[in-house]
Biopython code that builds the backbone (N, CA, C, O; Angstrom):
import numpy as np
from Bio.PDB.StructureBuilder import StructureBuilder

atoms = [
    (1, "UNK", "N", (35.884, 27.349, 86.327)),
    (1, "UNK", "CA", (36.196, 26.656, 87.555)),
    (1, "UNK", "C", (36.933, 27.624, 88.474)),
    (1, "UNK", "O", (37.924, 28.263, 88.123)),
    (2, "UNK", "N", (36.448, 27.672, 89.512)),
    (2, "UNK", "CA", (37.125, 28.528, 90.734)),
    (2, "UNK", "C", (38.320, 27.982, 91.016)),
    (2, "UNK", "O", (38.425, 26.791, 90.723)),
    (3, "UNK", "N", (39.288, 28.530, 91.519)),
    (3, "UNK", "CA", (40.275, 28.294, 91.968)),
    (3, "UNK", "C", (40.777, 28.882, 93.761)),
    (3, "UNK", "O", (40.705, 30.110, 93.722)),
    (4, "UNK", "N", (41.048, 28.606, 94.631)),
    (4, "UNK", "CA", (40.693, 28.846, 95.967)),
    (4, "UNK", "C", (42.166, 28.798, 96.141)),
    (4, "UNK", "O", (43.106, 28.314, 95.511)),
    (5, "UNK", "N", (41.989, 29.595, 97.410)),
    (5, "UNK", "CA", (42.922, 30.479, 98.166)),
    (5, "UNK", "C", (44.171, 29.564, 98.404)),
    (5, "UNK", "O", (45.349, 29.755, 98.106)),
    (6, "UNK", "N", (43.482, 28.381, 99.109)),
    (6, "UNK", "CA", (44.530, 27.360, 99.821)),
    (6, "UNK", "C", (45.063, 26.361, 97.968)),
    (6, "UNK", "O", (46.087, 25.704, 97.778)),
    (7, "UNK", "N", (44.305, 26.544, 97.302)),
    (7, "UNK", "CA", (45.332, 25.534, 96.338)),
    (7, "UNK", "C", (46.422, 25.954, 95.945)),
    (7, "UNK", "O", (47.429, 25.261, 95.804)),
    (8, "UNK", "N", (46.253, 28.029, 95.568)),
    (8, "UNK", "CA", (47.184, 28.396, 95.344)),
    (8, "UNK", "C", (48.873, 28.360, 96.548)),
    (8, "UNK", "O", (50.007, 28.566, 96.115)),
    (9, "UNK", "N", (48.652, 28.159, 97.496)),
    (9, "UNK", "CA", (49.736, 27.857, 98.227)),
    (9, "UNK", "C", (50.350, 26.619, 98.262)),
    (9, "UNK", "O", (51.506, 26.352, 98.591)),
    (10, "UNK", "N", (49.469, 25.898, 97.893)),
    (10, "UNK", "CA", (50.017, 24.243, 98.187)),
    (10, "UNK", "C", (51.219, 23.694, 96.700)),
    (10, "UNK", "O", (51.824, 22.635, 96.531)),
    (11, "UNK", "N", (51.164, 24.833, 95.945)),
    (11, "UNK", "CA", (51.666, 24.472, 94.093)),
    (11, "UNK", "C", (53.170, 24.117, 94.993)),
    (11, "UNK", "O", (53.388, 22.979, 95.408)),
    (12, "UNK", "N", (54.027, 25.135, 95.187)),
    (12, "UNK", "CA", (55.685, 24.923, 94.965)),
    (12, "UNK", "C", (55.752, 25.496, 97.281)),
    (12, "UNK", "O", (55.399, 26.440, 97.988)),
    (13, "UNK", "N", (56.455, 24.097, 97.446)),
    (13, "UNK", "CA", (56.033, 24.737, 99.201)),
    (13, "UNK", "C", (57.284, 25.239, 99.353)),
    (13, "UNK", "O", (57.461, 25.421, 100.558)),
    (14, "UNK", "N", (58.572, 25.661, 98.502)),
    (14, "UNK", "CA", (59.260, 26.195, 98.837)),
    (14, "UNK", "C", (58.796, 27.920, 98.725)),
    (14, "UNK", "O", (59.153, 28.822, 99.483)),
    (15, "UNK", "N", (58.127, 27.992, 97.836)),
    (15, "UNK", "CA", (57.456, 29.760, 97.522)),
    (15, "UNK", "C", (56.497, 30.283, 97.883)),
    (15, "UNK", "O", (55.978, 31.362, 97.596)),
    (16, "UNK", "N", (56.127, 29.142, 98.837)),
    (16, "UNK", "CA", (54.353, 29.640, 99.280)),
    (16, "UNK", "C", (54.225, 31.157, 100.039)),
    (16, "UNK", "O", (54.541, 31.679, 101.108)),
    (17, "UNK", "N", (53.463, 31.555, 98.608)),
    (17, "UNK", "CA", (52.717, 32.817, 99.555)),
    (17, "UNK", "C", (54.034, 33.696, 99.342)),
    (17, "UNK", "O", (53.841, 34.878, 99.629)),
    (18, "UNK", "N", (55.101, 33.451, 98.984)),
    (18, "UNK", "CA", (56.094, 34.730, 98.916)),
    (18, "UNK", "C", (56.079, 35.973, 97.826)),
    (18, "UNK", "O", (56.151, 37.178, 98.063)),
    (19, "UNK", "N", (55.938, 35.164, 96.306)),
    (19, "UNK", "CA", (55.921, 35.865, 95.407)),
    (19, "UNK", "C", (54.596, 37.024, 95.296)),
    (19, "UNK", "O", (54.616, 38.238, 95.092)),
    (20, "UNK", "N", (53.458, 36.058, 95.527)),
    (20, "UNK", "CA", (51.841, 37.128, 95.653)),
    (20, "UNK", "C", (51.931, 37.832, 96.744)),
    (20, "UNK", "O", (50.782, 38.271, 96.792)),
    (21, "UNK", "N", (52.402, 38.210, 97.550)),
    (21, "UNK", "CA", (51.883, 39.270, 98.401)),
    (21, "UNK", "C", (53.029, 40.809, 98.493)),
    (21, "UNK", "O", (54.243, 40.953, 98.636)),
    (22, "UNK", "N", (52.481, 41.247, 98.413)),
    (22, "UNK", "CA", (53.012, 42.335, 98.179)),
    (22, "UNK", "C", (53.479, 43.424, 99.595)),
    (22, "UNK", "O", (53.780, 44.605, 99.763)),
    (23, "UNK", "N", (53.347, 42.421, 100.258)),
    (23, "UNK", "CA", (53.875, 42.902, 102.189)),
    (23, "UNK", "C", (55.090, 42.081, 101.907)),
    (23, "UNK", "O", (55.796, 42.869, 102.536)),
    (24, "UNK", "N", (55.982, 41.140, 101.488)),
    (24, "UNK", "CA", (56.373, 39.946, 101.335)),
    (24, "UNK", "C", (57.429, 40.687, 102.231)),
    (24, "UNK", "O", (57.574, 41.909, 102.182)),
    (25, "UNK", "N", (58.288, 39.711, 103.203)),
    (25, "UNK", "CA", (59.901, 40.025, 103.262)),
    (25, "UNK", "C", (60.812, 40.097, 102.479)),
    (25, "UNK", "O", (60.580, 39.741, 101.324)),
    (26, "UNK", "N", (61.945, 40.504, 102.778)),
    (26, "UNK", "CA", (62.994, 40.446, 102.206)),
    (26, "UNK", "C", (64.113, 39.319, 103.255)),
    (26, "UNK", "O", (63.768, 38.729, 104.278)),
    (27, "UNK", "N", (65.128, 39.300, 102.764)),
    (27, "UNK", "CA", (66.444, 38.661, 103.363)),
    (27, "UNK", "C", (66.878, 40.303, 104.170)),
    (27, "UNK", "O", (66.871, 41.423, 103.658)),
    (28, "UNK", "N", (67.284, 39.822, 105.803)),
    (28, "UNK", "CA", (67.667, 40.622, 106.503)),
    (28, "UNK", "C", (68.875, 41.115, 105.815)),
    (28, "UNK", "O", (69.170, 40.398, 104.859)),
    (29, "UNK", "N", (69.664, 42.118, 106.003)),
    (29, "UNK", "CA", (70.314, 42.666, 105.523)),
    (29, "UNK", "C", (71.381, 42.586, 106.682)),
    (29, "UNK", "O", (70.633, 42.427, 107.647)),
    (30, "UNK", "N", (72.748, 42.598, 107.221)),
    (30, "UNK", "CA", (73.402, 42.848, 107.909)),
    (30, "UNK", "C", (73.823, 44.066, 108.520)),
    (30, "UNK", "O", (74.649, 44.652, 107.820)),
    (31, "UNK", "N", (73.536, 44.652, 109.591)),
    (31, "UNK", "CA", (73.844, 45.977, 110.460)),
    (31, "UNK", "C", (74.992, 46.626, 109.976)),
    (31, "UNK", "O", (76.138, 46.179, 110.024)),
    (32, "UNK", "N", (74.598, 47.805, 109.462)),
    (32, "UNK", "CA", (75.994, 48.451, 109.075)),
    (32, "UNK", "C", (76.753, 48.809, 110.817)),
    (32, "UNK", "O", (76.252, 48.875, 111.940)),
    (33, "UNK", "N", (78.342, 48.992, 110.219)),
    (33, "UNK", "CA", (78.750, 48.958, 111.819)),
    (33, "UNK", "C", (78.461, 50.370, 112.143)),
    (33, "UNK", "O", (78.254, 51.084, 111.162)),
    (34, "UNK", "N", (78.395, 50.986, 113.429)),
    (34, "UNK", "CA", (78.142, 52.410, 113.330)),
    (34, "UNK", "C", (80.054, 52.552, 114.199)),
    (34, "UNK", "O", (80.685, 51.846, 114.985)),
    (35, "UNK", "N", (80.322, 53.863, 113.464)),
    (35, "UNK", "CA", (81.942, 54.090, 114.158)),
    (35, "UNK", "C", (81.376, 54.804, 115.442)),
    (35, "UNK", "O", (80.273, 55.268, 115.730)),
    (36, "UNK", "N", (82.590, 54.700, 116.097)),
    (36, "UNK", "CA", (82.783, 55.436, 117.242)),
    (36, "UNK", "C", (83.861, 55.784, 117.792)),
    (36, "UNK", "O", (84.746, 55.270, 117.108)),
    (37, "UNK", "N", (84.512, 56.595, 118.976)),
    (37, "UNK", "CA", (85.575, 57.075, 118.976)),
    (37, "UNK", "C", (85.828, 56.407, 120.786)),
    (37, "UNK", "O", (84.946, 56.680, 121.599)),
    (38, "UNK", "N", (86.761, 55.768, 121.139)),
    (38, "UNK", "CA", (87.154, 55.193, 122.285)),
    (38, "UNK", "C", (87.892, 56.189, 122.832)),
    (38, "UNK", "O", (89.013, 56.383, 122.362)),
    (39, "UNK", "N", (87.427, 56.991, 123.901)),
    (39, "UNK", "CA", (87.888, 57.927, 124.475)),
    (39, "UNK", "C", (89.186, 57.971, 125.300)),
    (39, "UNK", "O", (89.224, 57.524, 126.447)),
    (40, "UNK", "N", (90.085, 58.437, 124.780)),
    (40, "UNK", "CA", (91.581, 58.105, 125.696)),
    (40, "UNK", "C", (91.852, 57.863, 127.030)),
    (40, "UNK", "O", (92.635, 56.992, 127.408)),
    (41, "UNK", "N", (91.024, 58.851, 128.001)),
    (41, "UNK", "CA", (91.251, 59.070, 129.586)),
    (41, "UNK", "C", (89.766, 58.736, 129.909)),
    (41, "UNK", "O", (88.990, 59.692, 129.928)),
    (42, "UNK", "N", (89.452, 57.937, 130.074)),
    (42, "UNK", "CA", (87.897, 57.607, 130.952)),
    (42, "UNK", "C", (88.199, 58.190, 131.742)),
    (42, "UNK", "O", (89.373, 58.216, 132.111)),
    (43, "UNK", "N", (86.937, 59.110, 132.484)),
    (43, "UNK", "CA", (86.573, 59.652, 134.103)),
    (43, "UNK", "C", (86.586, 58.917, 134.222)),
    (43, "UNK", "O", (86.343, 57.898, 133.574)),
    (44, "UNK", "N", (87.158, 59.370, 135.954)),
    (44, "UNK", "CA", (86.709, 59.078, 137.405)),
    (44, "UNK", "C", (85.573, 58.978, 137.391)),
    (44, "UNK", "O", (84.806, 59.795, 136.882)),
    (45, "UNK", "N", (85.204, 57.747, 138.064)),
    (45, "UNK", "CA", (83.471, 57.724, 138.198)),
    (45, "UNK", "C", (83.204, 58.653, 139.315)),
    (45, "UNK", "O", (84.072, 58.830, 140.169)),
    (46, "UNK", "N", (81.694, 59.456, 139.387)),
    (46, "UNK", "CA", (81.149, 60.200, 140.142)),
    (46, "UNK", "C", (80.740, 59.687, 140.976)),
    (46, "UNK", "O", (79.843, 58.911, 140.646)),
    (47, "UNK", "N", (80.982, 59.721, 142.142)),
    (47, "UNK", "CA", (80.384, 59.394, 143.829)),
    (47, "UNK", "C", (79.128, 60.639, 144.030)),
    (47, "UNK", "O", (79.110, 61.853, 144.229)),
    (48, "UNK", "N", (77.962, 59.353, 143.818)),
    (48, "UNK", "CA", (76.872, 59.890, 144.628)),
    (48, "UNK", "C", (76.976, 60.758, 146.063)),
    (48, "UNK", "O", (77.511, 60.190, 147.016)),
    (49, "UNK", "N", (76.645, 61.655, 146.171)),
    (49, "UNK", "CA", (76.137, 62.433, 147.260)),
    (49, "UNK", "C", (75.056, 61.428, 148.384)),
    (49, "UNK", "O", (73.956, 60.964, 148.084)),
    (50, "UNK", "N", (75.712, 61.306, 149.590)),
    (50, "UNK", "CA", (74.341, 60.806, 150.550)),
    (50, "UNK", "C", (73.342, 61.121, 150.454)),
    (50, "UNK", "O", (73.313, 62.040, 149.634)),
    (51, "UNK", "N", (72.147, 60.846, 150.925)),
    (51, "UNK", "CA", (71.051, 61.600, 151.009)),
    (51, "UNK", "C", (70.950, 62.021, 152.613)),
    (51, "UNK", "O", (70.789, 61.324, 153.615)),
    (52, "UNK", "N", (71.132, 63.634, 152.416)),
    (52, "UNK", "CA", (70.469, 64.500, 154.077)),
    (52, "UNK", "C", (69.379, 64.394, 154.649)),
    (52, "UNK", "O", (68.595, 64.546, 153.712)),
    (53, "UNK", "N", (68.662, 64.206, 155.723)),
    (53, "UNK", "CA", (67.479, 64.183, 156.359)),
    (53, "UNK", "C", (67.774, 66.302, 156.558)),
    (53, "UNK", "O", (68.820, 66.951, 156.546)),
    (54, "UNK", "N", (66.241, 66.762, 156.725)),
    (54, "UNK", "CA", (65.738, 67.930, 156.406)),
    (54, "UNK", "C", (66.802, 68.261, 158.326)),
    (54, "UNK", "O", (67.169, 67.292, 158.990)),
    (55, "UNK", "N", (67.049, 69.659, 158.773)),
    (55, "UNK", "CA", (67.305, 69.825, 159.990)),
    (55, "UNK", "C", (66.224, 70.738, 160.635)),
    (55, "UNK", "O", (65.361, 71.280, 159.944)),
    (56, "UNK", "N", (66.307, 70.907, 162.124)),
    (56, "UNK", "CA", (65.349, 71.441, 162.973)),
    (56, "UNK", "C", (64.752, 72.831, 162.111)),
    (56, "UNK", "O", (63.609, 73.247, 161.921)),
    (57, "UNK", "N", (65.773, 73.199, 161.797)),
    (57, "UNK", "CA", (65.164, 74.605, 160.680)),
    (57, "UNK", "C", (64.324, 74.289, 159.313)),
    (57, "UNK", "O", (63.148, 74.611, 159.143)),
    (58, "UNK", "N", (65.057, 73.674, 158.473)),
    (58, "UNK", "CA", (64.189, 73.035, 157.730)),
    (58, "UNK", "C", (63.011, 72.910, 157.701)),
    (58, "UNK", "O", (62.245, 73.596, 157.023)),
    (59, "UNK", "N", (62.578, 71.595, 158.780)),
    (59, "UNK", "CA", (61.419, 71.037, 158.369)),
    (59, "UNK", "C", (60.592, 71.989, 159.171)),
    (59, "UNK", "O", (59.450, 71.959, 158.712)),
    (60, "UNK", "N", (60.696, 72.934, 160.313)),
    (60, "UNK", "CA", (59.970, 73.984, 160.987)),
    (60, "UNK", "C", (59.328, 74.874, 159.707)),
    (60, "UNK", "O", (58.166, 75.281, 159.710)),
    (61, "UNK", "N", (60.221, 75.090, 158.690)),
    (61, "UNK", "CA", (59.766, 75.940, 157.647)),
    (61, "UNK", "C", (59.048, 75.316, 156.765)),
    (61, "UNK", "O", (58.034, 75.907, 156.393)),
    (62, "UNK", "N", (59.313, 74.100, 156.234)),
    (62, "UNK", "CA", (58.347, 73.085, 155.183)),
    (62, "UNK", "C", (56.911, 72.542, 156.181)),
    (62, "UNK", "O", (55.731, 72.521, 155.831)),
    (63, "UNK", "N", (57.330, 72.260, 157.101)),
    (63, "UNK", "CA", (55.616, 72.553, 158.167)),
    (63, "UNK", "C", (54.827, 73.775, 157.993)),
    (63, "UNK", "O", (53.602, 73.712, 157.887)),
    (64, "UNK", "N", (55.523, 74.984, 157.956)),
    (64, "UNK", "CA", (55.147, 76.456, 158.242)),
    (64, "UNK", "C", (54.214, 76.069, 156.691)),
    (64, "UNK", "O", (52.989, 75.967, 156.620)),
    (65, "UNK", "N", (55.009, 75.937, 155.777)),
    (65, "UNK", "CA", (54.701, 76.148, 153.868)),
    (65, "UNK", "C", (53.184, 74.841, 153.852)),
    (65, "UNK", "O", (52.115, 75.116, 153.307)),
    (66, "UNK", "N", (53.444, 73.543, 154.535)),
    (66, "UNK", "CA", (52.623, 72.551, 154.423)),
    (66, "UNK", "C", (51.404, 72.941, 155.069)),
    (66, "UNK", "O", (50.338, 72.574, 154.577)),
    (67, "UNK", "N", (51.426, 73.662, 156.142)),
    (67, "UNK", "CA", (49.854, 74.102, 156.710)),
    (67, "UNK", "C", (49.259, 75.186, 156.382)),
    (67, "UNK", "O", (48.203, 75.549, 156.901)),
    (68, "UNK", "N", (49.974, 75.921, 155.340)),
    (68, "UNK", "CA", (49.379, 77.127, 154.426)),
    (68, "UNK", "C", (48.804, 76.133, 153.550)),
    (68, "UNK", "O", (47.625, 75.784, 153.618)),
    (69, "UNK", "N", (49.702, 75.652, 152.671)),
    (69, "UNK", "CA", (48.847, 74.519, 151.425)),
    (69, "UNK", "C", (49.911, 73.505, 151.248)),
    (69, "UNK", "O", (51.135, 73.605, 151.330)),
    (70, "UNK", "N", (49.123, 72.487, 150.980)),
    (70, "UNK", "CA", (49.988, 71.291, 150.701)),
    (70, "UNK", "C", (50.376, 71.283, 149.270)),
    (70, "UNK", "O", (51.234, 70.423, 149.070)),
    (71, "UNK", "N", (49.909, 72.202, 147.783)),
    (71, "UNK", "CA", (50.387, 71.978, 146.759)),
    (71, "UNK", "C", (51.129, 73.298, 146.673)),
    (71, "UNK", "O", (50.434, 73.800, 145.789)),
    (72, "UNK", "N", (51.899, 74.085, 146.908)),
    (72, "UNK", "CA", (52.637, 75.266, 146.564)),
    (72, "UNK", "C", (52.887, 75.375, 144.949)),
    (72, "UNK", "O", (52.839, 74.458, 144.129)),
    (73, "UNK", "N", (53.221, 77.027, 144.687)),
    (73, "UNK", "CA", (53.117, 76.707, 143.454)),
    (73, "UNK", "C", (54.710, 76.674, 143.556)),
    (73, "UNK", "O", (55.450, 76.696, 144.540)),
    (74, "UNK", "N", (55.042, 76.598, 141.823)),
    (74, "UNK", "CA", (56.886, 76.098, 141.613)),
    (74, "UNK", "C", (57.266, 77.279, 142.123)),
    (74, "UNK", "O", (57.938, 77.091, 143.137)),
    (75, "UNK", "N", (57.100, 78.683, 141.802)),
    (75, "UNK", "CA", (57.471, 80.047, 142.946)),
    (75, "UNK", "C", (58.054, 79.616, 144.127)),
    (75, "UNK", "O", (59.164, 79.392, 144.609)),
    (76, "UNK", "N", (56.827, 79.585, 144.417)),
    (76, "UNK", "CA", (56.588, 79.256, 145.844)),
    (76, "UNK", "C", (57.677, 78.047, 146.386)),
    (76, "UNK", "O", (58.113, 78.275, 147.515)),
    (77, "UNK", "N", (58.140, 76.883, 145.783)),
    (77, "UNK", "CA", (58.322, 75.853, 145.918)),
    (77, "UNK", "C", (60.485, 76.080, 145.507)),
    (77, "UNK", "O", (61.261, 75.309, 146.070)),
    (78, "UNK", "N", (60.990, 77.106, 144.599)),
    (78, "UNK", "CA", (61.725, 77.412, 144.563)),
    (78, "UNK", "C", (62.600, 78.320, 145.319)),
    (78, "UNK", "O", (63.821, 78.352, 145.468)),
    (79, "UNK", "N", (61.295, 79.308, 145.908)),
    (79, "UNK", "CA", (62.042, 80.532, 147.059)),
    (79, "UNK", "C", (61.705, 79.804, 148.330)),
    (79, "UNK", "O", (61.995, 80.558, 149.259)),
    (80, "UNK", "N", (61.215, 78.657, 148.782)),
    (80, "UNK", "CA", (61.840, 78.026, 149.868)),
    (80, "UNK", "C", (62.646, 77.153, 149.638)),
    (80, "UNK", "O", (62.768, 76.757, 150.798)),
    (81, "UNK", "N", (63.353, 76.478, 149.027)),
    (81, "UNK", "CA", (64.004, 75.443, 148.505)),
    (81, "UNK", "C", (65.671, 76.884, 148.585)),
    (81, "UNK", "O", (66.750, 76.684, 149.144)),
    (82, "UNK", "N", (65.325, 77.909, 147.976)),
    (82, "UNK", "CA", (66.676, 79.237, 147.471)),
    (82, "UNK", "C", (66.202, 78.819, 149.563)),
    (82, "UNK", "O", (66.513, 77.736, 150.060)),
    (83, "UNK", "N", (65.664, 79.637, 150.160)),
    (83, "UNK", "CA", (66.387, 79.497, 151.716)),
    (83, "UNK", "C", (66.326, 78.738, 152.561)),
    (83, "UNK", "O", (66.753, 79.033, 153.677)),
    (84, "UNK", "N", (65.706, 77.368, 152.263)),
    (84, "UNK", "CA", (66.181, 76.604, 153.089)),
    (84, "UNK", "C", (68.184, 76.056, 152.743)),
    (84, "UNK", "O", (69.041, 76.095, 153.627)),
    (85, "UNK", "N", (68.336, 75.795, 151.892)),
    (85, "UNK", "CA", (69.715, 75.664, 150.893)),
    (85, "UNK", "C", (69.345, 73.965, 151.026)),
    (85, "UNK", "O", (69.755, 72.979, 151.639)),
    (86, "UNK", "N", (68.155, 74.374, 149.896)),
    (86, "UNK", "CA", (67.673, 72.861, 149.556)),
    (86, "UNK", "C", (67.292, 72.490, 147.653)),
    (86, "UNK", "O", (67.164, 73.484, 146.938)),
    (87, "UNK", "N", (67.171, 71.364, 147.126)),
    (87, "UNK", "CA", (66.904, 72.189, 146.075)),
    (87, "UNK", "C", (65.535, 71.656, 146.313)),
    (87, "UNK", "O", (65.202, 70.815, 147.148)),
    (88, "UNK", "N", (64.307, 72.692, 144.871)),
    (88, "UNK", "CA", (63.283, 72.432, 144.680)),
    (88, "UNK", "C", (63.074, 71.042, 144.239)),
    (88, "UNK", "O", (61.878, 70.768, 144.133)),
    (89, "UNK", "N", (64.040, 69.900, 143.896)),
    (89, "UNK", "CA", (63.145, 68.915, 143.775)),
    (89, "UNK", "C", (62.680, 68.620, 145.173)),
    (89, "UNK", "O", (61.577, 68.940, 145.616)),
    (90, "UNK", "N", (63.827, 67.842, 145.971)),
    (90, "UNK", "CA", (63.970, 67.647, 147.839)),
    (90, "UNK", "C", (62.445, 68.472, 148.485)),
    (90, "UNK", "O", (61.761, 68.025, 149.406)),
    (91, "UNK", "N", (62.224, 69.533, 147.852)),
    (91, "UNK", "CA", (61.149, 70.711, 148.878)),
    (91, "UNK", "C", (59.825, 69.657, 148.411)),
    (91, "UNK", "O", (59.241, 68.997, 149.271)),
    (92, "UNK", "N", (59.319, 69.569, 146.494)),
    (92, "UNK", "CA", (58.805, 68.777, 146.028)),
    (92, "UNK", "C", (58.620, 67.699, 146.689)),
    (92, "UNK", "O", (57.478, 67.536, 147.118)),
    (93, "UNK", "N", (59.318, 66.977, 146.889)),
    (93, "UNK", "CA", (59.674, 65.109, 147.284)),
    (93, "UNK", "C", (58.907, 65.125, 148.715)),
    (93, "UNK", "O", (58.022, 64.354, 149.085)),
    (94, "UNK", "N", (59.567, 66.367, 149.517)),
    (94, "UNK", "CA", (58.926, 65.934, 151.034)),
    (94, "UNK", "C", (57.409, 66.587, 150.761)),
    (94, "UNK", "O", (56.461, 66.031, 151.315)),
    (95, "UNK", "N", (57.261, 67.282, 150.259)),
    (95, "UNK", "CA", (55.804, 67.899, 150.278)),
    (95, "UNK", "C", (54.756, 66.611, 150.217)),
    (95, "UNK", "O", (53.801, 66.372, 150.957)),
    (96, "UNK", "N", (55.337, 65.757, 148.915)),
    (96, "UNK", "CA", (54.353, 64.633, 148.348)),
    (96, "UNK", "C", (54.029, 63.740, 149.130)),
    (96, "UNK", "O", (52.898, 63.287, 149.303)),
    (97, "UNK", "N", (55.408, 63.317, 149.858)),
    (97, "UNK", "CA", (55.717, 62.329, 151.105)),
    (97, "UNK", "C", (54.454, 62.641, 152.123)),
    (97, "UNK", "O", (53.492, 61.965, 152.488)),
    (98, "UNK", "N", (54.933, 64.058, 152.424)),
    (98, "UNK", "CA", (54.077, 64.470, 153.968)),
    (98, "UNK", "C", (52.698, 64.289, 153.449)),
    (98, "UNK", "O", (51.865, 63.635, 154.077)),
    (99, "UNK", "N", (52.401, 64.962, 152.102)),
    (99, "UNK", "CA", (50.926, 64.523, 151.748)),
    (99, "UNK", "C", (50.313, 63.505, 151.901)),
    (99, "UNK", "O", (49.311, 63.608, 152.609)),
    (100, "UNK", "N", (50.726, 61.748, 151.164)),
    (100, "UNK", "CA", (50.809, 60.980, 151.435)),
    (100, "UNK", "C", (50.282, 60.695, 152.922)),
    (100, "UNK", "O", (49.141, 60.694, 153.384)),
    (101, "UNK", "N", (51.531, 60.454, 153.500)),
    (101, "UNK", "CA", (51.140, 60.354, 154.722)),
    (101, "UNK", "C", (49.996, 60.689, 155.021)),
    (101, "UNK", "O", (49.032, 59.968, 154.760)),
    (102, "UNK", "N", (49.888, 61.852, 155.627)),
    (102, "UNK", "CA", (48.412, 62.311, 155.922)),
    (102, "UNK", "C", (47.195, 62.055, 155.739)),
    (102, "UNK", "O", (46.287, 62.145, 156.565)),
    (103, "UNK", "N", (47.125, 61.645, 154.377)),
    (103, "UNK", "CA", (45.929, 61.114, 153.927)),
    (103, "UNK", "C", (46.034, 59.871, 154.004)),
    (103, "UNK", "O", (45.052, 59.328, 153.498)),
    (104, "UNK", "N", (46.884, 59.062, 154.464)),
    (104, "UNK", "CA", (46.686, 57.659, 154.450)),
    (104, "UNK", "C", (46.819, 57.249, 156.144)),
    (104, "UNK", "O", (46.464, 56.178, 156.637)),
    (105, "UNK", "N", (47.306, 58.173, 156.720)),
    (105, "UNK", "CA", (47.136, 58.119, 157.852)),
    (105, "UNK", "C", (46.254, 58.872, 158.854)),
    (105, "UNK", "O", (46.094, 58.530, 160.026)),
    (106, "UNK", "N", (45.746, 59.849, 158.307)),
    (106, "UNK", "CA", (44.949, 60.837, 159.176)),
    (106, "UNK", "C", (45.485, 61.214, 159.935)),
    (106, "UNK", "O", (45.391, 60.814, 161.095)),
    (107, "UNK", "N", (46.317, 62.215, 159.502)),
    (107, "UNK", "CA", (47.978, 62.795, 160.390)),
    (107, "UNK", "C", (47.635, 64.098, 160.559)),
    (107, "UNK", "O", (48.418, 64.876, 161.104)),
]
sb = StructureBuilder()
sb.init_structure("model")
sb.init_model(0)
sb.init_chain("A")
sb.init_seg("    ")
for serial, (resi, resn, name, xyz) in enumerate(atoms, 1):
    if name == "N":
        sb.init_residue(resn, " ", resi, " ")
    sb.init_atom(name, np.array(xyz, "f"), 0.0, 1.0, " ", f" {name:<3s}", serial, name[0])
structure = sb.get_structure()
């Protein structure tokens, strides 16, 4: 006589299916605490920097760099960033921007 899948669960419904499977859970275990050390003098929180708009020099030069090519390489993208006194992300950021634009505007 066969014996089928579902009878075997229905025997004891407090154990169903726990003991036969071999994925089974366990009882969670409680989080060990992790230590840590509460630092005596918290900083001063850091005050963000504004954000600068580019000046007449600037963007004359990131125009100059944008109508050579719009993807510069990181070189390229670092030794104008060293003289504008900008950093290479900012040179990055407006490049993408102005790209943007352009192509979505036909600029």
């Amino acid at each position: 006589m066969a014996v089928s899948h579902a009878s075997l669960e229905r025997g004891n419904p407090n154990t169903r299916g726990v003991a036969q499977l071999p994925f089974a859970r366990t009882a969670p275990s409680a989080p060990t605490p992790v230590p840590y050390d509460i630092p005596a003098e918290t900083p001063e929180p850091t005050i963000k920097k504004k954000r600068k708009r580019a000046d007449a020099r600037q963007l004359e030069a990131l125009n100059r760099m944008y109508a050579r090519t719009a993807f510069p390489s990181t070189e390229e993208r670092l030794q104008l960033a060293k003289d504008l006194d900008m950093s290479a992300r900012s040179v990055q950021i407006w490049l993408a921007h102005t790209f943007i634009y352009a192509t979505c505007f036909d600029f």
